[in-house]
N, C-alpha and C positions, 0 to 999 in steps of 0.2 A: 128940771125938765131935760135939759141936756144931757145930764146923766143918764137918767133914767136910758133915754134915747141910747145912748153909748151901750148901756147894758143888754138894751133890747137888740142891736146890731151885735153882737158880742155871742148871743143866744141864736140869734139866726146863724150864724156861719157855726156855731156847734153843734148845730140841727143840722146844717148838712153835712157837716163832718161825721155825724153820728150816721144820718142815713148814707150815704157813700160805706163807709163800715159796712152796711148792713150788707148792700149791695153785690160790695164785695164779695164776701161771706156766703150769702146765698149765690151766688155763680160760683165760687168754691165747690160746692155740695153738690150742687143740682145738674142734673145731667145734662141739660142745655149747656150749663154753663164750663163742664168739663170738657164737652166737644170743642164750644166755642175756643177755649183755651188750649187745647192741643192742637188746633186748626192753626191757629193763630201763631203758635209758638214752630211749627211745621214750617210756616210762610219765611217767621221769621229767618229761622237757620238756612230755608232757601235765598232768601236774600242776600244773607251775610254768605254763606258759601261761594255765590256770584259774585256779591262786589270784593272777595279777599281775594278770586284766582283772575278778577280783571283787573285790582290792582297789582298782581305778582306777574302781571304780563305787564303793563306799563309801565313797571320800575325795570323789571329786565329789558324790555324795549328801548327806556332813553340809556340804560349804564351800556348794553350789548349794540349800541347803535342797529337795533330791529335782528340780529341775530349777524352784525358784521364782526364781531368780538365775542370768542367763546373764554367762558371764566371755568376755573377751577381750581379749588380749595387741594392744595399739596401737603402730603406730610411726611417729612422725613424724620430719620433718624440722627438725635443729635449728641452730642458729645456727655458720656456717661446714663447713652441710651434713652434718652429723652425725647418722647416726640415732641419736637417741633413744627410747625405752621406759616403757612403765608397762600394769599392769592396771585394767580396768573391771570392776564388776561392776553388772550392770543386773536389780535384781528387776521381777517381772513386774508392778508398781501402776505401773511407770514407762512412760506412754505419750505422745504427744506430747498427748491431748489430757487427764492428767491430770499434768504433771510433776511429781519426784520432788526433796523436798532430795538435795544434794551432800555427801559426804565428801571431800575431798581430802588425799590422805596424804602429806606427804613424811617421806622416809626418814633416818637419821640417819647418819654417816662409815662406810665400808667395810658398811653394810647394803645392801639393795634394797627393791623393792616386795613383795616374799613375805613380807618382816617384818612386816607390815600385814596380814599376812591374818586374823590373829583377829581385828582391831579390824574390817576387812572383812565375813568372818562374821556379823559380830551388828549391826553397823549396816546392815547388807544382810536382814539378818530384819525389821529394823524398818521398810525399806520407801523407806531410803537408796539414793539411786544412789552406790556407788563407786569413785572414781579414787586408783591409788597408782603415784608413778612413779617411775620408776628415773634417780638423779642421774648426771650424767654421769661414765662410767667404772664405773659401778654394772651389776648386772644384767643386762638384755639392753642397754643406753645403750653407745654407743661413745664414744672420746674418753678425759680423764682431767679430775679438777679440782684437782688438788694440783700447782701448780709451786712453791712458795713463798709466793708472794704473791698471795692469788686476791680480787678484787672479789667483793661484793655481786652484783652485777649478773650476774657469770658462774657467781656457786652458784646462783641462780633463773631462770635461761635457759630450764631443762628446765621447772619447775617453769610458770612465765610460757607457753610456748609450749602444754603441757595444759590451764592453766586457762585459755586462750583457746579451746581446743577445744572445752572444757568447756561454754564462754560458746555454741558453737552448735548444743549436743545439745538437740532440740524437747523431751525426755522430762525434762531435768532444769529445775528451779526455780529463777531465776538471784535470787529476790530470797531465797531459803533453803540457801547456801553455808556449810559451814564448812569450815574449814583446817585441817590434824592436822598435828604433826610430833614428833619425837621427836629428844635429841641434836642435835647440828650441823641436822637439818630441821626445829627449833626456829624457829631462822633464816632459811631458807626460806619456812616459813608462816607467822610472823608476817608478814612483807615483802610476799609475796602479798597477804594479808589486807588488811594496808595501803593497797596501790595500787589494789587493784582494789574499796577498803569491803565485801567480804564481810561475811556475818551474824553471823562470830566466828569466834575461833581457840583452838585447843585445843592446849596442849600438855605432854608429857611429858618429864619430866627435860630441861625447859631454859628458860630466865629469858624471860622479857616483852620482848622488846625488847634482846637482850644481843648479839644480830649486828645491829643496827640506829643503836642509839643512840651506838654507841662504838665503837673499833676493840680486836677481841680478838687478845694475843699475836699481831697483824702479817697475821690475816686478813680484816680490811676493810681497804679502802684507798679511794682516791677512787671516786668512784661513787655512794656511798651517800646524797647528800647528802639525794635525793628522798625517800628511804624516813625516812629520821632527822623532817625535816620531816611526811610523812604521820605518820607514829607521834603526833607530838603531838598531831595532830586528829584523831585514830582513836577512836571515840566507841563500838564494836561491840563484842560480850560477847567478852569474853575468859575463860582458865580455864589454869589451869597446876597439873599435879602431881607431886608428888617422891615420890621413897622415904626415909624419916626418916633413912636410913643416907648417902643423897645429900649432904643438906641440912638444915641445923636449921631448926627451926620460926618461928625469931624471923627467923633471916633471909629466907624466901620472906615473910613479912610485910613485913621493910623493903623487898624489892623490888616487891610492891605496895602501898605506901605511896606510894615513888618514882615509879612508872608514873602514881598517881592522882592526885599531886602538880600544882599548877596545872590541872589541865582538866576544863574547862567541864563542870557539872555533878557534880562530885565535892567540891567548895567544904566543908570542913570535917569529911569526911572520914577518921577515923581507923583505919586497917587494922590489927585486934590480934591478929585470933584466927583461927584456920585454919576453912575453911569456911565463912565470913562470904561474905556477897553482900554489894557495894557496885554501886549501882545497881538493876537490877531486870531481868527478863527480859521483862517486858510494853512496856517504853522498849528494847530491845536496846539496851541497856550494861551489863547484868550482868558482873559482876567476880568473881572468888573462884579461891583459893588451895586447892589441899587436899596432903596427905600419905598413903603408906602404910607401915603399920608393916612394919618388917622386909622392905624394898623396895629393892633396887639395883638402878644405871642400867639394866642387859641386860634386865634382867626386866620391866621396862614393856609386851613383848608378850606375856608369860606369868603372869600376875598378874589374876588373876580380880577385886580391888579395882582395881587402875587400869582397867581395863578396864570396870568398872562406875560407876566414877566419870563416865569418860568419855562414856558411857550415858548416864548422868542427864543431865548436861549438856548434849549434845550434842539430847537428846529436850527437852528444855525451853526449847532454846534458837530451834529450831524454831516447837515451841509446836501450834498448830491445823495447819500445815502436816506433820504426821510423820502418814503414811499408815499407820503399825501399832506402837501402844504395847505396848511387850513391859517389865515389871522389869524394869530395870538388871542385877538379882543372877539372871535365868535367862540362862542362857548354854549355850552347845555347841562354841563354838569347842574345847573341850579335847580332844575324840571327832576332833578331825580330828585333831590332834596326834599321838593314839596308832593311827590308822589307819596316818597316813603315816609314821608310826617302824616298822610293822609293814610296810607295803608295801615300803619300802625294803629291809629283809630278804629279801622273799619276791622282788624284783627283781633282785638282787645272787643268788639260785640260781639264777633265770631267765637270768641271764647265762651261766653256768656250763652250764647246760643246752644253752645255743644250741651252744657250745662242743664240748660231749660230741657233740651230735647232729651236727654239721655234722664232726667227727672218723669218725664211725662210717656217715656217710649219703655221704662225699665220698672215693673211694678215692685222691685226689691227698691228704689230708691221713693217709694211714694210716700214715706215718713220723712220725709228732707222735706218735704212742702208741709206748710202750713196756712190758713185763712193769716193775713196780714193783720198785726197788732195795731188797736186802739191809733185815730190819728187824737192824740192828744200833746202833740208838741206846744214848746214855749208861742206865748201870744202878743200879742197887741209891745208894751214896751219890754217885754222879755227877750223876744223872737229880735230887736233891736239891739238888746245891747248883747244877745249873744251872736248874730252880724258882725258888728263894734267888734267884741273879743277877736272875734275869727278874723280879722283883721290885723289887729294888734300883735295877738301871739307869735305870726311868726318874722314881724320884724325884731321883737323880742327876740325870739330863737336867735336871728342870723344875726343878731347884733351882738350876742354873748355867748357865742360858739355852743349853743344850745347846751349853757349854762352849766357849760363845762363839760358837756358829756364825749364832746368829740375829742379833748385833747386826752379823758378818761379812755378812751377806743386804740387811742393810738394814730392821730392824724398826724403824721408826721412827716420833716424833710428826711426821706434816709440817708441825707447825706450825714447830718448829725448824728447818726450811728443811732437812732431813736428805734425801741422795739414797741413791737404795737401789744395791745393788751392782749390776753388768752384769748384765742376763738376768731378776734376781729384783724384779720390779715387781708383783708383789700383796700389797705393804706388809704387812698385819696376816696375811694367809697364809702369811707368812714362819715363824709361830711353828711352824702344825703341821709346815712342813719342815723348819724345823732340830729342834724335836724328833724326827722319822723319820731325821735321819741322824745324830742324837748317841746313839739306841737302836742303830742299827745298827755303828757305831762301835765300841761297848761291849759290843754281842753278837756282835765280831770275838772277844773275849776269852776271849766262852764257848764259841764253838766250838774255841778253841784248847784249852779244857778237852777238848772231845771227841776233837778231834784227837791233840792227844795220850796219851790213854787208852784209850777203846772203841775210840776208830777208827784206831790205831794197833795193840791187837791185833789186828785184824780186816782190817788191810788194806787201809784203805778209800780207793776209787778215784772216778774222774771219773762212773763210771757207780752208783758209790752215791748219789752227790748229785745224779742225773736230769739229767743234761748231758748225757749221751752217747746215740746208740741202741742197740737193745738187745748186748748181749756186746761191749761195744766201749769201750772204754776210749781214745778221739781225741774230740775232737768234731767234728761234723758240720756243714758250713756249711748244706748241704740242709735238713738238719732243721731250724739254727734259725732261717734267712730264712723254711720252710713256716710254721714255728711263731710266727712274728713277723707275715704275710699274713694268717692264720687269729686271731691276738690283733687285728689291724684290721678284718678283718670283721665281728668278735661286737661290735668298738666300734663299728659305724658301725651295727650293725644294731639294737643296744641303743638308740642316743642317738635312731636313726629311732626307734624306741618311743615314746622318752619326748616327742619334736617331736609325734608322732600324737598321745599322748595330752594333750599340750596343747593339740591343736587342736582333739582332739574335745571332751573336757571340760574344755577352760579350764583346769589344772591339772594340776601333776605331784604325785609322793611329795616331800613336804616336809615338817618336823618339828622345832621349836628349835631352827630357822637352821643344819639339814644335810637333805640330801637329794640327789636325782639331778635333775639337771635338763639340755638341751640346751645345748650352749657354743655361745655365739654365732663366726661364722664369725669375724672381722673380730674376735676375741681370742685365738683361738687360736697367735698366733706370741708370746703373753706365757706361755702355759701351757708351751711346748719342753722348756726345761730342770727345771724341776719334774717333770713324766712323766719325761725322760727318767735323773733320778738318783734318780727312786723307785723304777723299775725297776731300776735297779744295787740299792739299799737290797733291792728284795724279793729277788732273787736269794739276798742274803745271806740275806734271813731266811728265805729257804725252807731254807736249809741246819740252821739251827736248829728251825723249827718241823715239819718233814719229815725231819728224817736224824738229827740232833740228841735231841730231844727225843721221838723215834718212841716212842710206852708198846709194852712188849709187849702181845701178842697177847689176844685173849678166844676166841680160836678160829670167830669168826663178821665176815668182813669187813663187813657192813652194820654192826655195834656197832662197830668197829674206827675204822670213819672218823667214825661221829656223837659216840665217845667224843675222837677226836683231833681233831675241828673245836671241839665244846667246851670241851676242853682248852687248844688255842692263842689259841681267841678270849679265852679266861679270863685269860689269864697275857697277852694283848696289849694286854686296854682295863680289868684292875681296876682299876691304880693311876691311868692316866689319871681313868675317873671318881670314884675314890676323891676322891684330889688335887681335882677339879672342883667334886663334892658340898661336902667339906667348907670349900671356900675359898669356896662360894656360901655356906653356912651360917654362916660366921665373919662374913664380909662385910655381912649380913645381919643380923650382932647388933651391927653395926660395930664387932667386934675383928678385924678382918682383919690389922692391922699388929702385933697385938701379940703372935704367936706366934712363934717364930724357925725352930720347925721345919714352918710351913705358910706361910712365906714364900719366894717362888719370885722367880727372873730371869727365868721366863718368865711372859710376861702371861696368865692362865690364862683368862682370858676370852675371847680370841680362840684357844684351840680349840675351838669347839662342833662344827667338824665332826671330830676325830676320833675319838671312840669309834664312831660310828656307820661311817665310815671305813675304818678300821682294822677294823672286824666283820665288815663284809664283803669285805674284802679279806684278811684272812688266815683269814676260813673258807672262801672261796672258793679261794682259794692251796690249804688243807688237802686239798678235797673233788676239786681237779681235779688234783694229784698225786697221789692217792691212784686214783684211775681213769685217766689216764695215764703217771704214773711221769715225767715230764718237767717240770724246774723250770724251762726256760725259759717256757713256756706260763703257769704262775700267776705268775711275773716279768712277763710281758708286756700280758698280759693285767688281772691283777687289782692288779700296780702299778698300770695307766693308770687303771683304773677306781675305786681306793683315791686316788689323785693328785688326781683333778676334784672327789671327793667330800669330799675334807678343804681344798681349798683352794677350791673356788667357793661353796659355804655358809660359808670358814670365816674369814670378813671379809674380802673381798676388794675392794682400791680400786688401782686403778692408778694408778701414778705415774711422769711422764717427768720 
């Protein structure tokens, strides 16, 4: 009886899956329902149109403090004719006949100058002019700096060539210069600072002098000899801080111990305790060390104490010269962060929109829609344990370096003189791809579950899984070249967006080192093969997260798709940021190594860009199969678009 009962439950929800189909279908055809759908699809793009240029005023609003700091993207000419990169930001105390101190940021290996931008933000409040630039092979910078074996001289080329620029803006204070760097741009600005006796240098998770003084595992080499020598007579406030998880306490002392060791004015000198000043800020030679509790290295841009720290110092070390004393501990930079995490969503439907509209508004693109295929996804314990999978796989992935394929790419330290495979040269971007093809790999697995189950009794053909057009079970070369012409024009139209809105307001959607931003021309043949096997990868996972994993019906298409975009994006990026959170949080208590089941092959650090990524790439996938019924289009499309966004935020350093 119970069965039976089962059975009969089992038949009603594919009675109305079958009529929802139907429903479909005939509002497809029918002239009602074609108005209805261009109506609808109209509103949409007006919506998203509105909410993308009110989120691109309120991220410029809290980064420009309401239009008190003008930004702009510089490019110069660098050594062996190379354009190079970096942002300005010029608040309005800054004129030629009141100049402004200088921040000058360099950036740390596989980062950019967007990394900088909170520290930007708040030193831009206070009435700092800002410079953060992009190292070579970095950002907008062309070129690479990783061959093996790289001089001194050729890591601060970029660096050297801005703070000479720097040297001729009327607006800024050439005798109130400090130097920021972070990681490997540790290096960078000290050496700067160096050469040219600026007013002090600041820096974050990385030693005094550690690319200067001494050659590290084979990255200095001859060259340096100027800088070693300046360092010793380098008499100007210095400041250096760690995350306690970094670095022990004892030891950033012995290393300013070391630094203060022999020179002049330091004579007797004993560095014991974090936070000590040696020297004094009124002689600019102040010295001091600090730490943040429960701080690791990434985090140095998002850490409201280093950040603050950096504040004090940086405002003190000025002194009479800082045109607007703000506490250290008020800060805003965080309201950008969650603007541009939001704008990036609300841009990534803006895509999608451009998509639907330009399908529905352009009658050469009217073969790219099709009636939506059969909902005959996995059921009742199928629909379960393909959940289960989608779960599993990709701690799988990240616990076996996605099974070898990252270190096949070339995920490497360059300092080990390690070359990356053909084609795959954005080094630490390597992780988020070979995670996306060792998920996809594995969710070959689960479609064979559906394959051979639901979609086996069902029959299921080339035109269930949105390859074909509509009643046709071949596929179409027309369809998928229209469908491929129409995924390149929604990219070139989207990334013109984002070029605009940089140039209008200084700034795109950026957000903890992911976001959308313009690719520079003259990088574009390093990205090829990346787009072009994440597209292969989406394809498959359109099969999964659109034919596969379809939930039945709720009897209302508009809930149908917001319940299936949330569903897939849930089951795409929990365990990623699952996995992310808690290896930041372990990391962070410094037991990261000591768990055997939250220790990974893959370096979980270099994917910030993909959950963010992946969200909008397989809800966008969701949203635009679901309104045209066609998987090559969210393959095409929202691969390319899921591709740029996980691998140009998601450390990216080239390497020949």
């Amino acid at each position: 009886m119970a069965e039976n009962s089962a059975m009969n439950r089992l038949t009603a929800q594919e009675e109305r899956d079958r009529q929802m189909d139907e429903r479909l279908r005939e509002s497809f055809y029918s002239a009602e329902g074609k108005a209805k759908r261009k109506t609808g699809i109209r509103r949409f793009f007006c919506i998203m149109l509105a909410l993308t240029v009110l989120a691109s005023i309120l991220n410029w609003g809290i980064i420009s403090g309401w239009g008190n700091v003008k930004i702009r993207r510089l490019t110069l000419s660098g050594f062996n004719g190379d354009s190079i990169s970096a942002l300005l930001y010029i608040p309005k105390n800054a004129t030629n006949d009141t100049p402004a101190p200088l921040l000058f940021n360099c950036h740390g290996n596989a980062g950019n100058a967007r990394n900088h931008e909170s520290w930007a933000v708040e030193f831009a409040r206070r009435g700092f002019v800002v410079l953060s630039i992009d190292h070579l092979g970095a950002g907008d910078s062309e070129n690479h700096v990783y061959t093996g074996n790289t001089s001194l001289p050729s890591m601060t080329s970029v660096a050297e060539a801005y703070y000479q620029h720097a040297l001729s803006l009327p607006y800024v204070d050439q005798d109130n210069i400090l130097v920021a760097g972070h990681s490997m741009g540790c290096g960078t600005a000290s050496s700067i600072a160096v050469k040219y006796n600026a007013k002090g240098f600041m820096l974050a998770s990385g030693d005094i002098g550690s690319f200067v003084a001494k050659p590290v595992d084979g990255l200095i080499a001859e060259g340096s000899e100027e800088y070693v020598e300046g360092l010793s007579n380098y008499t100007g406030n210095a400041f250096v801080v760690f995350g306690d998880v970094e670095r022990p306490a004892e030891k950033l002392c012995e290393a300013i111990a070391d630094y203060l060791d022999g020179r002049p004015g330091y004579e007797g000198v004993e560095y014991t305790q974090l936070g000590q000043i040696a020297g004094s800020f009124e002689d600019g030679n102040a010295v001091c060390v600090m730490q943040d509790e429960n701080r690791i290295h990434e985090a140095a841009f998002v850490s409201g104490d280093t950040i603050e720290k950096l504040l004090w110092f940086g405002q003190e070390a000025v002194g009479d010269a800082l045109p607007n004393y703000i506490d250290p501990s008020d800060q805003v930079w965080q309201f950008k962060d969650y603007i541009g995490l939001i704008g990036i969503f609300i841009f990534g439907l803006f895509i999608c929109a451009i998509a639907l509209l330009l399908i529905e508004e352009i009658p050469f693109f009217t073969e790219v829609k099709r009636p939506i295929a059969r909902n005959i996804g996995l059921r009742k314990q199928g629909l379960a344990v393909s959940v289960v999978l989608s779960l599993i796989f990709p701690y799988i992935v990240l616990k076996t370096g996605a099974m070898g394929i990252i270190a096949l790419t070339g995920l490497t330290n360059p300092t080990k003189n390690a070359v990356p495979a053909a084609g795959f040269r954005l080094m630490f971007a390597n992780a988020a791809f070979g995670v996306l093809v060792g998920l996809n790999l594995l969710g070959i697995l689960g479609f064979l579950l559906y394959f051979f189950t639901d979609g086996k009794r069902h029959k299921l053909t080339l035109n269930d899984l949105g390859l074909t057009p509509a009643d046709s079970n071949r596929l179409s070369i027309k369809m998928i070249l229209k469908t491929l012409l129409l995924a390149m024009i929604v990219i070139a139209v989207a990334w013109s967006c984002i070029l605009f809105q940089e140039q209008v307001f200084g700034t795109d959607f950026y957000a903890w080192f992911f976001g959308f931003k313009d690719i520079p021309i003259s990088k574009i043949n390093y990205y090829w093969w990346y787009i072009l096997i994440w597209i292969a990868c989406f394809v498959v996972a359109s099969f999964s997260i659109n034919v596969e994993r379809r939930l039945p019906t709720t009897g209302k298409e508009g809930l149908d798709i917001v319940i299936a975009m949330a569903f897939n994006i849930l089951l795409a990026t929990i365990v990623l940021i699952t996995v992310i959170v808690v290896r930041w949080n372990l990391e962070s208590s410094g037991t990261g190594d000591q768990y055997w089941f939250w220790n990974f092959e893959t370096d979980i650090a270099r994917l910030w860009g993909m959950p963010a990524g992946m969200t909008v790439g397989i809800g966008g996938s969701t949203l635009l199969y679901r309104k045209t019924g066609n998987t090559w289009l969210s393959a095409f499309l929202m691969g390319t678009v899921s591709a740029l966004m996980c691998v140009t935020f998601g450390q990216v350093r080239i390497v020949l």
